[in-house]
C-alpha positions as CSV (number, residue, x, y, z in Angstrom):
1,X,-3.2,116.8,94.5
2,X,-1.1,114.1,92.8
3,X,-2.2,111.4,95.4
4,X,-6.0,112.6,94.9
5,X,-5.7,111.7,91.2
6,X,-4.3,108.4,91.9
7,X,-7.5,107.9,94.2
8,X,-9.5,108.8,92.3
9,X,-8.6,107.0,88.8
10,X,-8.6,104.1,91.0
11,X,-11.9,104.7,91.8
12,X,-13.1,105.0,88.6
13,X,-11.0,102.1,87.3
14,X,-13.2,100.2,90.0
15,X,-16.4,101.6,89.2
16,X,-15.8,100.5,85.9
17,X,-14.7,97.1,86.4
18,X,-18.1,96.5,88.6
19,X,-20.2,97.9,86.2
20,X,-18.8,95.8,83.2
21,X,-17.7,93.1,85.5
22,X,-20.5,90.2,83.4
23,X,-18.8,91.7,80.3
24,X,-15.4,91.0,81.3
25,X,-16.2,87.4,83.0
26,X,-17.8,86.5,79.7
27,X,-14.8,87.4,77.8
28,X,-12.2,85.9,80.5
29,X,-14.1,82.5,80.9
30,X,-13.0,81.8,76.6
31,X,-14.4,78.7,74.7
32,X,-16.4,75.7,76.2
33,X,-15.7,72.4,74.5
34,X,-19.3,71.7,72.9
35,X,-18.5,67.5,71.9
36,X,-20.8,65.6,73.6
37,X,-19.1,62.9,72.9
38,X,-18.9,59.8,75.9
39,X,-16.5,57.9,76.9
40,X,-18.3,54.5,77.9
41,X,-15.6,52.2,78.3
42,X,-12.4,54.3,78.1
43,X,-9.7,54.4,80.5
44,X,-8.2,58.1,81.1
45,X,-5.4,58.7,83.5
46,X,-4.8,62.4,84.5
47,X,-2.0,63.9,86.4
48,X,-2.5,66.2,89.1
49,X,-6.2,65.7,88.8
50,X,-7.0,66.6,92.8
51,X,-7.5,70.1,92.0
52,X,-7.9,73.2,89.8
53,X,-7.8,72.2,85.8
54,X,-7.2,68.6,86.3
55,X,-9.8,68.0,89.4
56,X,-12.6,69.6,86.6
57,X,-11.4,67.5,83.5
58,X,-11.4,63.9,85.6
59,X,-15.1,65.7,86.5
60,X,-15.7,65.9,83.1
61,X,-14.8,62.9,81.6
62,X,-16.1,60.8,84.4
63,X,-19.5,62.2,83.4
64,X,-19.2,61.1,80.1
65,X,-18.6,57.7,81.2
66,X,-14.7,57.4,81.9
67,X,-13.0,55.4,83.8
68,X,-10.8,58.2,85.5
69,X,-7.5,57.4,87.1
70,X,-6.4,60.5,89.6
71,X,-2.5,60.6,89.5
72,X,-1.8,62.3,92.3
73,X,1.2,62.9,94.8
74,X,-1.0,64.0,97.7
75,X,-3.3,61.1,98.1
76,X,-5.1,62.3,100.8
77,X,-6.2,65.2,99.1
78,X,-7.0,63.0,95.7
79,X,-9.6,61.0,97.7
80,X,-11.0,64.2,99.1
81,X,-11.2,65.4,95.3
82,X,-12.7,61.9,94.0
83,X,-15.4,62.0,97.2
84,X,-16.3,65.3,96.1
85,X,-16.2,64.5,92.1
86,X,-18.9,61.2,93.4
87,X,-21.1,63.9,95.3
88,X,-21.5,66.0,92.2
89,X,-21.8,62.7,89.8
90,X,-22.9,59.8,92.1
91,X,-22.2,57.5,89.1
92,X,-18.3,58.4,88.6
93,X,-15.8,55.7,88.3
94,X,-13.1,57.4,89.4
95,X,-10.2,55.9,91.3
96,X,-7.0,57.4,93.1
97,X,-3.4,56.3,92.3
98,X,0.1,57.8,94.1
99,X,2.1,59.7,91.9
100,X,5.4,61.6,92.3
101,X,6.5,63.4,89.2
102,X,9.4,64.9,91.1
103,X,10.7,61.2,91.8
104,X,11.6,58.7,88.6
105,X,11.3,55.9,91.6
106,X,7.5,56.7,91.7
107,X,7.1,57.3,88.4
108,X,8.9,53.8,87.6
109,X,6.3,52.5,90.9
110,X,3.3,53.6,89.6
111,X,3.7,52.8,86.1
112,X,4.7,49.3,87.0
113,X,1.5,48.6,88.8
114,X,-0.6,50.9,86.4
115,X,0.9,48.0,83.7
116,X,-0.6,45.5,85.8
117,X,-3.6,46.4,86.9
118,X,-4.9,48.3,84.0
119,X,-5.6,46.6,80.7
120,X,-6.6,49.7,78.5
121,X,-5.3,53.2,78.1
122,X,-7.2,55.5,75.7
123,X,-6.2,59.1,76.7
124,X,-3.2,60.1,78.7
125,X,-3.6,63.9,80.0
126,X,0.0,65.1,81.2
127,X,-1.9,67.7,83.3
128,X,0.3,68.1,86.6
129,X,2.8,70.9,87.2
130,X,4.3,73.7,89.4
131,X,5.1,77.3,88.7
132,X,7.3,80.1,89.9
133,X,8.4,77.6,92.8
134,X,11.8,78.9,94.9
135,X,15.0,76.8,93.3
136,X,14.9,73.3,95.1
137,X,15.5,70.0,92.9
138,X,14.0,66.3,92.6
139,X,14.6,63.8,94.2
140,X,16.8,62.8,91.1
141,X,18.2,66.1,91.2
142,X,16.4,67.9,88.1
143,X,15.5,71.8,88.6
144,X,11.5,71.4,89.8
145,X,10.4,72.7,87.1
146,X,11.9,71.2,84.2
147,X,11.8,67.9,86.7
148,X,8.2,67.9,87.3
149,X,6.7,69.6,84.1
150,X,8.6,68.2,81.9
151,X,11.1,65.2,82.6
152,X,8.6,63.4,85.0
153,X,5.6,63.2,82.4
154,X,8.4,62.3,79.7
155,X,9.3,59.0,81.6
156,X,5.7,58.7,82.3
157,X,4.7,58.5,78.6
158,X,7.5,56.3,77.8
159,X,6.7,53.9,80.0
160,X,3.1,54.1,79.2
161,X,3.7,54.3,75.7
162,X,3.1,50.5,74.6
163,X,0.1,50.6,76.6
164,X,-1.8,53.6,74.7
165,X,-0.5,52.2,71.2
166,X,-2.1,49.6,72.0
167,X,-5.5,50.6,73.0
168,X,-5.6,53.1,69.8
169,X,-7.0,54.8,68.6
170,X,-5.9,57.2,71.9
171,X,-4.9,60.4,72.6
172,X,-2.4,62.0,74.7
173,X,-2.7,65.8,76.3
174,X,0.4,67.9,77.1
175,X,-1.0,71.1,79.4
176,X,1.4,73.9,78.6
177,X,1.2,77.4,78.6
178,X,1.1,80.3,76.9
179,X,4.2,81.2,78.8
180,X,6.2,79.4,76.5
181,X,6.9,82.4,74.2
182,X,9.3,83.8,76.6
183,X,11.1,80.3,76.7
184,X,14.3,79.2,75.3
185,X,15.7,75.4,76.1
186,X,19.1,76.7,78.3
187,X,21.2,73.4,77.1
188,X,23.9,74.7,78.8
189,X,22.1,75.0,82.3
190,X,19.3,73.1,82.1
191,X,18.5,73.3,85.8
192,X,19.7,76.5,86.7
193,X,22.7,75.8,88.9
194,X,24.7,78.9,87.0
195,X,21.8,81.2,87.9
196,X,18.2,81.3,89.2
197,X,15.1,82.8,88.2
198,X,11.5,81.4,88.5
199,X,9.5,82.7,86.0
200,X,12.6,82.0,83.2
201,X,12.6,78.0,84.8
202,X,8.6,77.9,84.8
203,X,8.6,79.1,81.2
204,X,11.3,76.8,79.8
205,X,9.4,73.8,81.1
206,X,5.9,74.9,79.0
207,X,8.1,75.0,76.4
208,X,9.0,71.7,76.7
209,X,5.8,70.7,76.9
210,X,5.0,72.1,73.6
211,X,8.4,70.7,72.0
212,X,7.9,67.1,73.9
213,X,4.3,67.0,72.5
214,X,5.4,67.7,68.6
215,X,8.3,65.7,68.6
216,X,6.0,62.7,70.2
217,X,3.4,63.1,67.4
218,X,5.9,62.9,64.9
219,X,7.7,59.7,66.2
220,X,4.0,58.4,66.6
221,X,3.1,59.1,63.0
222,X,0.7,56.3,61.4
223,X,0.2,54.3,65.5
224,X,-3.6,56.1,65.9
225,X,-2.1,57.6,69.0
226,X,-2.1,61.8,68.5
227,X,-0.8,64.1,71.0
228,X,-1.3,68.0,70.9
229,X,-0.6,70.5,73.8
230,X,-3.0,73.2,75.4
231,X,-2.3,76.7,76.5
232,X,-5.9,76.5,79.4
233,X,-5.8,79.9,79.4
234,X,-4.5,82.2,82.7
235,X,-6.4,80.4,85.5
236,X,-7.4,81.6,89.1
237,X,-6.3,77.9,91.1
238,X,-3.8,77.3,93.6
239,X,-0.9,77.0,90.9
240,X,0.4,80.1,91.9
241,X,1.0,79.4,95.7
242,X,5.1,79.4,95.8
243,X,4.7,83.2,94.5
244,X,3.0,85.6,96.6
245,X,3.3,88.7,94.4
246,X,1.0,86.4,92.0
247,X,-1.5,85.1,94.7
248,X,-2.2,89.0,95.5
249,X,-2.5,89.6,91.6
250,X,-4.5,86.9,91.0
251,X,-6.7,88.0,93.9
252,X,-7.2,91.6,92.5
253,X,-8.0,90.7,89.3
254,X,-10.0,87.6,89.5
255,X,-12.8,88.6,87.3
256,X,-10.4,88.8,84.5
257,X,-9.3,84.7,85.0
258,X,-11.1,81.8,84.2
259,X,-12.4,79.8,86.7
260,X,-10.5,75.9,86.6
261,X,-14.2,74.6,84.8
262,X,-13.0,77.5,82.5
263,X,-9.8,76.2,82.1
264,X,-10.5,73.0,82.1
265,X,-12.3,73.3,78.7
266,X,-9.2,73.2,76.1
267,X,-7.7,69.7,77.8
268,X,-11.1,68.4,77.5
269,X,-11.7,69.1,73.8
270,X,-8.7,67.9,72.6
271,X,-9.2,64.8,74.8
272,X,-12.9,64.3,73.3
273,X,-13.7,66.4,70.5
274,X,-14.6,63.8,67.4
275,X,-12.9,66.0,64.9
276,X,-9.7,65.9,66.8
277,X,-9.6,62.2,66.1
278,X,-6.4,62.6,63.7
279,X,-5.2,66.0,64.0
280,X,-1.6,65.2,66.1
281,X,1.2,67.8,66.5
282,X,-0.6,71.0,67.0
283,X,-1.3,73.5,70.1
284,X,-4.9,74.7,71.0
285,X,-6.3,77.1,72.8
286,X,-9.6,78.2,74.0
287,X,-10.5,75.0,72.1
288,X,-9.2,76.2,69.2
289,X,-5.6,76.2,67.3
290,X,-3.2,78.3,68.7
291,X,-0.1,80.3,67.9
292,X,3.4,78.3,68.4
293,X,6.2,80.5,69.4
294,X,9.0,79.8,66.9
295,X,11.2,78.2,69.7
296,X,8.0,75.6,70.2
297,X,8.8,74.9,66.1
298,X,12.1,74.5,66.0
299,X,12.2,70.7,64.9
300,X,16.3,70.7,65.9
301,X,15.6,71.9,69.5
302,X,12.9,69.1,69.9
303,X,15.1,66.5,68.6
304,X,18.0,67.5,71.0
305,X,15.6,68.0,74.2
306,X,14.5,64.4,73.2
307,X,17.7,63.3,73.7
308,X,18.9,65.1,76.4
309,X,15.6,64.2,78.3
310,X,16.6,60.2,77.3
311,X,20.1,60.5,78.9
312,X,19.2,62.6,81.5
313,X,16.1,59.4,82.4
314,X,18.5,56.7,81.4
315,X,15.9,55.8,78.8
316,X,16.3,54.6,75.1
317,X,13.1,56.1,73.1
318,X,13.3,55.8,69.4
């Protein structure tokens, strides 16, 4: 009788979701950035931009004019996301550049011949990242996730820094999450070598983010560069493929995650919107501002992650 019960509120839980499955994706998809802002003659550069979020915002922007640089550490697959970006918008300039976050040598590479090449930089979007992966380290030997999330678009900005102040006025996106409420900055074991745990290490690094992009504003106070970070919302992409509990979540309850266009909104409006043109320092989601856990507040932890991020890069950053 008990196992007939379970049937059949199962059943009705999925008559229910068909039924008032429009409802639900209405609700799930969240905001759309409305600018219509363009962007003839600006230079973007976008991490991870071959797929999911950062594939739709280099869409996005390209259509609005944008020269889009794809950062990406699978080439291949970033000229397969470019070819397809051209087919939907035959007028795209978008272009494909190698990038490793998980290796300062690349980063140091690509930034060095991003510096020659490129003259202008108006809006940097730290976009790349990796979730819930099994413990493995950089190259440098950072924990992935603080490494890739964090750390690798650190030394990325730095050494782009010059190059967006002086192209201002710009703007910089930091993707995070809204998985950053159940991070704390372990200072005593920042890369998990005293113990292990996937989700903990994934949510650390979005709170990074959020503590890397507040600090940065500050410290860029009165150079017309602003910096904010985005919670996209929980989106159905390929993020997710180190965890196979999540991929079969994720499958089951699609119709209750955006899409990456979806998700792809929040990055974009901070990147474009014209009333966004000053407002540096703040988190958004659902184009919109957003709650800040009070770790992501916590202007002593942000000061000693910056310095702990400078020594660990072998960087000076004032």
């Amino acid at each position: 009788m008990f196992v007939l019960l379970i049937i059949a509120g199962l059943g009705v839980v999925t008559l229910l979701v068909i039924l008032f499955a429009p409802h639900i994706r209405r609700y799930a998809a969240g905001a759309v950035c409305k600018s219509t802002s363009r962007l003839d003659g600006k230079t973007v550069l976008i991490t991870g931009a071959n797929t999911g979020i950062g594939k739709e915002t280099a869409l996005n922007l390209a259509m609005r004019g944008a020269r889009v640089i794809m950062a990406c550490r699978d080439v291949e697959k970033g000229e397969e996301a470019a070819a397809s970006i051209r087919a939907t918008y035959s007028e795209a300039k978008v272009e494909v550049r190698e990038l490793n976050l998980a290796d300062t040598f690349s980063i140091r590479a690509f930034a060095q011949k991003f510096l020659r090449e490129v003259n202008h930089l108006h809006i940097l979007i730290n976009n790349a990242g990796v979730m819930m992966c099994p413990y493995m380290k950089t190259i440098d030997g950072f924990e992935m996730h603080i490494g890739v999330n964090h750390l690798g678009h650190f030394l990325l900005t730095y050494l782009l820094i010059g190059l967006l102040k002086r192209s201002a006025p710009a703007r910089i996106v930091v993707v995070s999450s809204l998985a950053h409420n159940f991070g704390w900055i372990r200072f005593h074991d920042l890369h998990s070598q005293g113990s292990y745990n996937s989700g903990l290490a994934y949510c650390q690094s979005k709170l990074a983010n959020v503590l890397f992009a507040r600090e940065l504003a500050r410290r860029l106070k009165g150079t017309n560069v602003t910096v904010n970070s985005v919670h996209p919302g929980t989106v159905n992409s390929d993020l997710t493929r180190h965890s196979t509990l999540m991929m079969i979540l994720f499958t089951i309850f699609s119709v209750f995650l955006k899409t990456p266009q979806e998700g792809a909104q929040t990055s974009i409006y901070c990147a474009v919107a014209e009333e966004l043109h000053s407002v540096s320092g703040k988190h958004f989601s659902d184009c919109a501002p957003a709650f800040v856990a009070p770790q992501g507040r916590s202007e002593e932890t942000a000061s000693k992650l910056w310095d702990v991020s400078c020594e660990l890069l072998g960087i000076d950053w004032d």
